[in-house]
GUDREN-77128 format. One record per residue (C-alpha): residue number from 1; residue in three letters; x, y, z. Coordinates in Angstrom, 3 decimals. Example, Ala and Ser with C-alpha at 12.3 -4.5 7.8 and 13.67 -1.06 7.14 Angstrom:
GUDREN-77128
+-----+--------+----------+----------+----------+
! num ! residu !       px !       py !       pz !
+-----+--------+----------+----------+----------+
!   1 !    ALA !   12.300 !   -4.500 !    7.800 !
!   2 !    SER !   13.670 !   -1.060 !    7.140 !
+-----+--------+----------+----------+----------+
This chain:
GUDREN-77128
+-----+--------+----------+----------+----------+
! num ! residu !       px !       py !       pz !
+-----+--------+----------+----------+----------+
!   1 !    UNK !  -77.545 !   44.858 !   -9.237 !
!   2 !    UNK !  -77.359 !   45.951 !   -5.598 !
!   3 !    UNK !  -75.108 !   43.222 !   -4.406 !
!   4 !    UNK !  -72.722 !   44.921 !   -7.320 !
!   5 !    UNK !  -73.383 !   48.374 !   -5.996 !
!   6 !    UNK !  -73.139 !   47.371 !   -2.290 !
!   7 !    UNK !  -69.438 !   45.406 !   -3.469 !
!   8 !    UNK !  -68.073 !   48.420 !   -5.350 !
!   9 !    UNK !  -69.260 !   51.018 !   -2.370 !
!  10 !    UNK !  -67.006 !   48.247 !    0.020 !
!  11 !    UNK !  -63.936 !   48.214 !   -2.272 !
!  12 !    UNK !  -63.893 !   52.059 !   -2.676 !
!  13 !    UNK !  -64.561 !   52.823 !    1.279 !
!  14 !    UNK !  -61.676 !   50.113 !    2.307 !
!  15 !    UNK !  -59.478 !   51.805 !   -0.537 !
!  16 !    UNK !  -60.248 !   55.353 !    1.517 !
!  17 !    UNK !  -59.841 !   53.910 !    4.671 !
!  18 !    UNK !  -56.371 !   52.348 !    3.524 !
!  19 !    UNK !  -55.066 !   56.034 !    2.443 !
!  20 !    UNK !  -56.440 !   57.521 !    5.348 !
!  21 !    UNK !  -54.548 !   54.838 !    7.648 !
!  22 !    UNK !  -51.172 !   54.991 !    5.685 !
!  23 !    UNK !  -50.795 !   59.782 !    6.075 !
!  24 !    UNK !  -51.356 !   58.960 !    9.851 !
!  25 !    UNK !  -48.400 !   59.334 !   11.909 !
!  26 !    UNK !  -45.688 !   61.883 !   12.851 !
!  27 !    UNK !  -43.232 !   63.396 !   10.264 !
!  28 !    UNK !  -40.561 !   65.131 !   11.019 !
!  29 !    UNK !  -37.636 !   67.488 !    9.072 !
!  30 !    UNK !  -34.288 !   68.265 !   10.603 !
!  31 !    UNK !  -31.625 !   70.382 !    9.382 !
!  32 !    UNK !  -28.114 !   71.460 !   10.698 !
!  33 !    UNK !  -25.734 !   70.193 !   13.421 !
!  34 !    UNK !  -26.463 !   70.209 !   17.158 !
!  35 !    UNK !  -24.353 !   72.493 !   18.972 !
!  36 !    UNK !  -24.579 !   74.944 !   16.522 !
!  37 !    UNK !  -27.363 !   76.026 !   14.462 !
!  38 !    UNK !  -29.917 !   73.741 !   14.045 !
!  39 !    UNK !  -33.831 !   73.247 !   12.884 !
!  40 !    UNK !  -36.294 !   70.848 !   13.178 !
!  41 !    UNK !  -40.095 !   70.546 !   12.722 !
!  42 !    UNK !  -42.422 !   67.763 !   13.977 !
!  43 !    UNK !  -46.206 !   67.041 !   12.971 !
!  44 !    UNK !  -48.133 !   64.499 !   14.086 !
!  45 !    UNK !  -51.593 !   63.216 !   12.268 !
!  46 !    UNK !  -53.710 !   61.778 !   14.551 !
!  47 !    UNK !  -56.239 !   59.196 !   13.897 !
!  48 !    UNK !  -59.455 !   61.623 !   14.820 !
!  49 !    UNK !  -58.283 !   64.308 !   12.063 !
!  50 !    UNK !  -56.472 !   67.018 !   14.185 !
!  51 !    UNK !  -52.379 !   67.547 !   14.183 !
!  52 !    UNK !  -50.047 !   69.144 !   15.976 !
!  53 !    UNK !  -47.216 !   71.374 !   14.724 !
!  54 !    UNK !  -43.884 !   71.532 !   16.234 !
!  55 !    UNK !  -40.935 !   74.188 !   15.299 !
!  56 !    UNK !  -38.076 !   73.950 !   17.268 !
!  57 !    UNK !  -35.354 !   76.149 !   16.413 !
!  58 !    UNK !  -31.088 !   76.574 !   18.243 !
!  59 !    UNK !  -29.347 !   79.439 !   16.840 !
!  60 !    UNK !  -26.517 !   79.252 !   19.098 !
!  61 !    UNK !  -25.661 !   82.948 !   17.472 !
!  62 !    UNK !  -28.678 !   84.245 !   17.115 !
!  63 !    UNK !  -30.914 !   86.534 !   19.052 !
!  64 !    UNK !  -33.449 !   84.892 !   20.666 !
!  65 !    UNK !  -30.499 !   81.862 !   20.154 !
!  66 !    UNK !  -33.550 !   79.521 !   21.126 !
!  67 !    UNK !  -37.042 !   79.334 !   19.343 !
!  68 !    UNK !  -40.165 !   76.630 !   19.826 !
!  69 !    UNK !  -43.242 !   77.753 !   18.138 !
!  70 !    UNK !  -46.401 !   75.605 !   17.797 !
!  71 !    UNK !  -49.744 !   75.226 !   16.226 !
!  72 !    UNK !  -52.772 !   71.893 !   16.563 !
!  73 !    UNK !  -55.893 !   72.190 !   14.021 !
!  74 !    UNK !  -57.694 !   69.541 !   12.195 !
!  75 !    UNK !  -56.556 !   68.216 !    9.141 !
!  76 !    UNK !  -58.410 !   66.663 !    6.049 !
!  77 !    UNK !  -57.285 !   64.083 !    3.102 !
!  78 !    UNK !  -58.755 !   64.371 !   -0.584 !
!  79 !    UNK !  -57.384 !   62.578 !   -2.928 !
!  80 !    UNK !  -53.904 !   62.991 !   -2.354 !
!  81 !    UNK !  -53.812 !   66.839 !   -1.020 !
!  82 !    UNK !  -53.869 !   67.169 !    2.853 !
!  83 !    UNK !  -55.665 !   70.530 !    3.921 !
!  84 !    UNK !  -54.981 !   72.278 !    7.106 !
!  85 !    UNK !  -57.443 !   74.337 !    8.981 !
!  86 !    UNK !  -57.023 !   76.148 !   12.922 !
!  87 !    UNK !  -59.706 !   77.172 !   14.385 !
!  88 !    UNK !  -58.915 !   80.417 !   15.852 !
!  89 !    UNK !  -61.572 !   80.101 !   19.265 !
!  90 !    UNK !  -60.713 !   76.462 !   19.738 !
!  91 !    UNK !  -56.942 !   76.089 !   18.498 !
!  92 !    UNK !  -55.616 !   79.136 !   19.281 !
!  93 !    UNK !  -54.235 !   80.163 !   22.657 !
!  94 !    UNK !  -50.683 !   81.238 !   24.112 !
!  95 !    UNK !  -48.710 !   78.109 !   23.426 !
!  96 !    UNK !  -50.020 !   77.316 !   19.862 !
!  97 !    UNK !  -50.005 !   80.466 !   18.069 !
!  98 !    UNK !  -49.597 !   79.393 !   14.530 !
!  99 !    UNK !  -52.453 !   79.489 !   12.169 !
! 100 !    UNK !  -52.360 !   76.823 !    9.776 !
! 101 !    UNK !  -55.805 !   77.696 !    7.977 !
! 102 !    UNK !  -55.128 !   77.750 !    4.336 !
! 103 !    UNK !  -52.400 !   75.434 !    4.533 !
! 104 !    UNK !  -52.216 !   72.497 !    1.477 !
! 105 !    UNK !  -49.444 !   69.835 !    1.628 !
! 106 !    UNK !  -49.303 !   66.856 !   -1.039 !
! 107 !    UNK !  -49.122 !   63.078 !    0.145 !
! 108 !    UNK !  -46.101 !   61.582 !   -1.333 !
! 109 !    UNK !  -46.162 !   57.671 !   -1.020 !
! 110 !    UNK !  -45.007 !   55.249 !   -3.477 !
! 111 !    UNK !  -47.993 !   53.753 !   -5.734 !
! 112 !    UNK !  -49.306 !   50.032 !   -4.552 !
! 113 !    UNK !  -48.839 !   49.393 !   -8.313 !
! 114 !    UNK !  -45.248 !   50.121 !   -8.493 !
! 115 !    UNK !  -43.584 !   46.928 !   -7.613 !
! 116 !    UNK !  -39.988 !   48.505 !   -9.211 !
! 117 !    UNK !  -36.936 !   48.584 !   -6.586 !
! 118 !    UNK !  -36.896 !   52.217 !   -6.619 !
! 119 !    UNK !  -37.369 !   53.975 !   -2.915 !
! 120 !    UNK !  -39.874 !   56.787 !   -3.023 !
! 121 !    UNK !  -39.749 !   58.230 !    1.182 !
! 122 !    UNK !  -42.858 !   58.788 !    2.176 !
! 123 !    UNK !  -43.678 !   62.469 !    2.880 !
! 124 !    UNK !  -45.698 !   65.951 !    3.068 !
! 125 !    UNK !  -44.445 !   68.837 !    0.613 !
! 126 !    UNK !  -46.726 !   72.104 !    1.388 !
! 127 !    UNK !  -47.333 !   73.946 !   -1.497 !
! 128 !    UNK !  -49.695 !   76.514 !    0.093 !
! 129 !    UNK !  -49.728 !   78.474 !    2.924 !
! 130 !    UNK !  -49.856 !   81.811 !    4.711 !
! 131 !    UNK !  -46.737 !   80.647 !    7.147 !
! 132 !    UNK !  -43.434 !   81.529 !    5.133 !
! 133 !    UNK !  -41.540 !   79.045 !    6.286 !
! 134 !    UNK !  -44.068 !   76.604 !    5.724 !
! 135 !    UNK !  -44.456 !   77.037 !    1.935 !
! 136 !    UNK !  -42.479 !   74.272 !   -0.398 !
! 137 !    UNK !  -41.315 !   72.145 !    3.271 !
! 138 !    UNK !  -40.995 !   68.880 !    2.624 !
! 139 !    UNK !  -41.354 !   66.748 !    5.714 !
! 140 !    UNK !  -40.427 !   62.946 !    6.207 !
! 141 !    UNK !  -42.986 !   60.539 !    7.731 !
! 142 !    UNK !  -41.339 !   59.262 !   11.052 !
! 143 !    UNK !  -38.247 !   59.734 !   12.500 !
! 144 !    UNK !  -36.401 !   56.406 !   11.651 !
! 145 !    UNK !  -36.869 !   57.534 !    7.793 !
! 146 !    UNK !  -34.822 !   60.857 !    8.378 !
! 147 !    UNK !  -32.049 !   59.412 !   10.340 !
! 148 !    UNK !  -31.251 !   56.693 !    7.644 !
! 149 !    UNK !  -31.080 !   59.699 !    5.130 !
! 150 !    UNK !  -28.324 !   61.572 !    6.948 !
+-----+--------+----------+----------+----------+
């Protein structure tokens, strides 16, 4: 009975471990042209459980017509919902001044069990947060994935 416990305890951590090891890794969302108006957003998932944020915005027409804003924290996995958290002594400071505390995003991956031809990207969607712009983005794990969309 305790070499079945000890088995199933292996099999669920390495199934853990395997989710944790596929959401690491930078994802990144771009939108509009260079040269004219254009947005993109980085975040990178590092292996120890912190990220860092990256908004970099061009509005060649705007007012200020150039905009990088930033934010680090640690970041947790359950289930399939990554949560954000900054802490505001440790995190905080003149360079990274967004607060993602409160911050939910949903792992999207295709299932292990679908063997079908269909292409599901892999990706974060937020669905909760206190940043505006933040809410509802859906961001595309690595940069290679994004460039063979557009």
């Amino acid at each position: 009975m305790k070499v079945i416990t000890s088995i199933l305890l292996l099999l669920s951590s390495i199934t853990l471990f395997s989710q944790t090891e596929n959401i690491i890794g930078e994802y990144f969302f771009h939108a509009g042209e260079k040269g004219k108006h254009m947005i993109e957003y980085t975040l990178t998932l590092n292996q120890d459980g912190t990220f860092i944020f990256h908004s970099h915005r061009n509005h060649k027409n705007g007012i200020p017509w150039e905009e990088n804003k930033y934010g680090k924290g640690s970041w947790s996995l359950d289930g399939k919902v990554v949560s954000f958290v900054t802490n505001e002594q440790r995190d905080l400071d003149e360079k990274h001044t967004l607060d993602f505390s409160n911050s939910k995003a949903r792992f999207i991956t295709k299932p292990l069990k679908d063997k079908t031809d269909r292409v599901i990207k892999t990706r974060l969607q937020f669905f909760e947060s206190e940043i505006s712009w933040i809410e509802r983005l859906e961001i595309l794990k690595n940069k290679n994935a994004l460039q063979q969309r557009l």
